[in-house]
C-alpha positions in Angstrom: 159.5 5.8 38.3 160.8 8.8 40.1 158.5 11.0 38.1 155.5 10.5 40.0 156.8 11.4 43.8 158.3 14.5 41.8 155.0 15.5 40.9 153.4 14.8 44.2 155.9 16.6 46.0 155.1 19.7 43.6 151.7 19.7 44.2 152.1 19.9 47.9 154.2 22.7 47.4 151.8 24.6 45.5 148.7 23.8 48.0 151.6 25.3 51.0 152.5 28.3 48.9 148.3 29.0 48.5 147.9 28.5 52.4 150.2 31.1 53.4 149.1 33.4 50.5 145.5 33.0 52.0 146.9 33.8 55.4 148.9 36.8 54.0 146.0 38.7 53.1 144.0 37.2 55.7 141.1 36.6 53.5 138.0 33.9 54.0 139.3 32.6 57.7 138.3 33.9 61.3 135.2 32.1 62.6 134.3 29.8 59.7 135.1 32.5 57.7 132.9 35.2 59.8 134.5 38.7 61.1 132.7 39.7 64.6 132.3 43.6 65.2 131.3 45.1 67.9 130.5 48.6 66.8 128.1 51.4 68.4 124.3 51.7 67.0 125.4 55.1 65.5 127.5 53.4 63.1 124.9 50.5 61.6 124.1 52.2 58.0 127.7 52.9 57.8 129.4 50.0 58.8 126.4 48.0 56.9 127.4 49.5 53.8 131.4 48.8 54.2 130.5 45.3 54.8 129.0 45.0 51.1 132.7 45.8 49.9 134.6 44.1 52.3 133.0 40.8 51.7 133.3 41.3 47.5 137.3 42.1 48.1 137.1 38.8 50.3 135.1 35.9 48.9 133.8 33.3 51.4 134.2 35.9 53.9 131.3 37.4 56.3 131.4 40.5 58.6 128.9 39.6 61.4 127.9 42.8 63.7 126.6 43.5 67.1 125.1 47.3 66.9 124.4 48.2 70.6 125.4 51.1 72.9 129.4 51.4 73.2 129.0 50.8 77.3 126.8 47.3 76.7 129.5 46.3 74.1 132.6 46.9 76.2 131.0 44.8 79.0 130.2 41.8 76.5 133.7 41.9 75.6 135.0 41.9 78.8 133.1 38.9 79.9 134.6 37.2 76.9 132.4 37.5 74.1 133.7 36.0 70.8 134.4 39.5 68.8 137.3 40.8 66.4 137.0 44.5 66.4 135.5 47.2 68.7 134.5 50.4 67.3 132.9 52.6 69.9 131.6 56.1 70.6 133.7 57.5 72.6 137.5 57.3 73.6 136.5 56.2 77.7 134.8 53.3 76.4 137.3 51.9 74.4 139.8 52.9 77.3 138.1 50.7 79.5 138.3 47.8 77.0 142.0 48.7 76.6 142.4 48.8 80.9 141.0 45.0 80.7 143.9 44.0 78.0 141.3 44.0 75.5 142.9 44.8 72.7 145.3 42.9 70.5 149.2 42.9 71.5 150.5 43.6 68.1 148.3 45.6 66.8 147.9 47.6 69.7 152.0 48.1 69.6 151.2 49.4 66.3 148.8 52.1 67.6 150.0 53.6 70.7 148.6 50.9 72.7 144.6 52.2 72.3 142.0 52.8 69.9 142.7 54.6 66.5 140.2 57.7 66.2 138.4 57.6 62.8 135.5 59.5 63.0 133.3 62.3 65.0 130.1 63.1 66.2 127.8 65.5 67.4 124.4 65.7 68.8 121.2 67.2 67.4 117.8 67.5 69.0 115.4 65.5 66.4 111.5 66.1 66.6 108.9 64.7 64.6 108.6 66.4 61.2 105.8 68.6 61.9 107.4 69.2 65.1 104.1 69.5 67.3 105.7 70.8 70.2 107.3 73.3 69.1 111.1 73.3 69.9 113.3 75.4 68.4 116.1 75.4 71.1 117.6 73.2 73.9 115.8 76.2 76.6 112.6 74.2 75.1 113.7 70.3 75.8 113.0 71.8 79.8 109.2 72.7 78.9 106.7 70.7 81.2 104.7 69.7 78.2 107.2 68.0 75.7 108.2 64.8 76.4 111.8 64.3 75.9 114.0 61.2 75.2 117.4 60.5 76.1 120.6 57.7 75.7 121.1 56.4 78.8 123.6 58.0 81.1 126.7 55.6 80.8 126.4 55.5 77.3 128.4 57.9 75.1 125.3 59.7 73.5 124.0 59.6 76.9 127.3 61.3 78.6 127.3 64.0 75.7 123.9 64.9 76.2 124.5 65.5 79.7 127.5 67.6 78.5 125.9 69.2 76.0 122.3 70.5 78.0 124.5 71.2 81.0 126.2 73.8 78.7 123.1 74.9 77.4 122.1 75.8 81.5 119.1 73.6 81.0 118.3 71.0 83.9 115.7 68.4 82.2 113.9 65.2 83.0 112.9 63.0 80.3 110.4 60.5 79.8 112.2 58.0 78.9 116.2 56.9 79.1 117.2 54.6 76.0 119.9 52.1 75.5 121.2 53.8 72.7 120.8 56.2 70.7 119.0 54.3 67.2 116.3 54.0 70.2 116.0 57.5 70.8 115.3 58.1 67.3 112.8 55.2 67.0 110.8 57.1 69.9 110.8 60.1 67.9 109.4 58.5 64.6 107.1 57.0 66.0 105.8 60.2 67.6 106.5 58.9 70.9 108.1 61.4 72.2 108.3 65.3 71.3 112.2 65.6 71.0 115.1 63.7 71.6 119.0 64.0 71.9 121.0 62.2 68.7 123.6 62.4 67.0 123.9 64.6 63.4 124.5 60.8 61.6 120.9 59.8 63.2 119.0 62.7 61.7 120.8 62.1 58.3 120.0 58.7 58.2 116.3 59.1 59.4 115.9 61.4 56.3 112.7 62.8 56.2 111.2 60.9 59.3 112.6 63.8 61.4 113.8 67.1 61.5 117.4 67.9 63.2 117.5 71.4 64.9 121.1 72.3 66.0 122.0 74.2 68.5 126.0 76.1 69.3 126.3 73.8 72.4 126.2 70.4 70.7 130.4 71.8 70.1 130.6 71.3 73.9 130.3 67.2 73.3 131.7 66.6 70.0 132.4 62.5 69.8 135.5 60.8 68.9 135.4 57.5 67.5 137.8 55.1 67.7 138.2 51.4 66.5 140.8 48.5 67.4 141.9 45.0 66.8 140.6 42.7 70.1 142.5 40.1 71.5 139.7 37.6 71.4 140.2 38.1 67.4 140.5 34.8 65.9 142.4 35.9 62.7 143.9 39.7 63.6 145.3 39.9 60.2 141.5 39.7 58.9 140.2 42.0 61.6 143.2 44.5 61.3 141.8 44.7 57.5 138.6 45.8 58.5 139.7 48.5 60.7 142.1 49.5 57.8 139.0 49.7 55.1 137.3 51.8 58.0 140.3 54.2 57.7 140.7 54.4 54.1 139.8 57.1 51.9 137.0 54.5 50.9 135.6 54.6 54.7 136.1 58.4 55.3 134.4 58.8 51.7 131.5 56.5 53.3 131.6 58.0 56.8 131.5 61.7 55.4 128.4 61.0 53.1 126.9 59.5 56.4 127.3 63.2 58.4 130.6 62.6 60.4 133.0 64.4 60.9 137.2 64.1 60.2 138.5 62.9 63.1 
């Protein structure tokens, strides 16, 4: 008679001992089993294809993104948008997030209180394959007759641009300011514009669709990228895994086929 409690009470221990093992590795939870990340447009073939491994090492799991401009992002998550991680394109963005007590406490503790840098950037101009206009230098973006696009000023490929042209001694207005930088490039495959201002990841990733020039003064604006645990995340232990995959040899192997550079 006593056999059958003895069972039951084994079999409730082993459905306890798989619930914590599942929240160990923090694998399949979050929201309904989705990871939010907030990351910048530069990083959407990238983080795209870390998704694809991250979800086989974690059945039942799904990494939702938001690809926008770093600025629009930190804003959404400081009015309380429902997102794990933050990876930006820049270090002031992600300062700003940190300033708001964005981030998460313990993993924050863990990481000198702000963003851990795992990638860099920096800007090419991109033209049109055939390159109708011409350019050959930034001197040339300042030419009347090509049409020039740029990232928005309070964005981060916006902010190096300005950097970058103001160390080049050239004084431009374009034709159009973009949201972000994927933008940019859009303008400039579509023949839109004549030239635009994007980063060394964007040209590669565009392929033959444009042609990156560089140019010495794109070293004046170099990007840093960091990434961080938020602390809206509903499962940090599954959103702390993400950012580690990002730092892994696998991520740099990723990141470094993509055209960044070691942080």
């Amino acid at each position: 008679m006593r056999e059958r409690p003895l069972r039951s009470l084994c079999a409730l221990t082993a459905v306890l001992l798989c619930v914590c093992a599942c929240t160990a590795d923090g694998a399949g939870r979050g929201r309904d089993g989705r990871l939010h990340v907030f990351a910048a447009a530069s990083l959407t073939d990238v983080f795209t294809d870390l998704a694809e491994e991250f979800e086989e090492r974690r059945p039942g799991t799904e990494v939702v993104f938001n690809f926008a401009g770093s600025s629009d992002l930190a804003v959404q998550i400081d009015s309380g948008a429902p997102a794990d991680v933050f990876a930006s394109a820049d270090t002031l963005t992600m300062e700003r997030v940190v300033e708001e007590g964005g981030l998460d406490t313990a993993w924050a503790e863990e990481h000198g209180g702000r963003g851990a840098v795992f990638a860099t950037n920096t800007l090419r101009i991109a033209v049109p394959p055939d390159n109708p206009a011409g350019v050959t230098e930034p001197a040339d973006l300042a030419d009347d007759d090509v049409a020039v696009a740029l990232c928005a000023r309070e964005v981060p490929c916006g902010a190096a641009s300005v950097a970058a042209l103001e160390a080049a001694g050239v004084d431009l207005t374009p034709v159009t300011y973009e949201e972000d930088v994927r933008a940019v490039l859009t303008k400039v495959e579509l023949g839109e514009v004549d030239a635009g201002l994007v980063y060394a990841t964007d040209v590669a990733a565009a392929g033959t669709r444009v042609l990156g020039l560089d140019f010495p003064e794109a070293e004046e604006a170099v990007n840093d990228y960091p990434i961080a645990v938020l602390s809206g995340a509903e499962d940090p232990v599954l959103a702390a895994a993400w950012v580690d995959l990002v730092l892994s040899d696998d991520g740099v192997e990723v990141l470094t086929a993509a055209g960044f550079g070691a942080p």
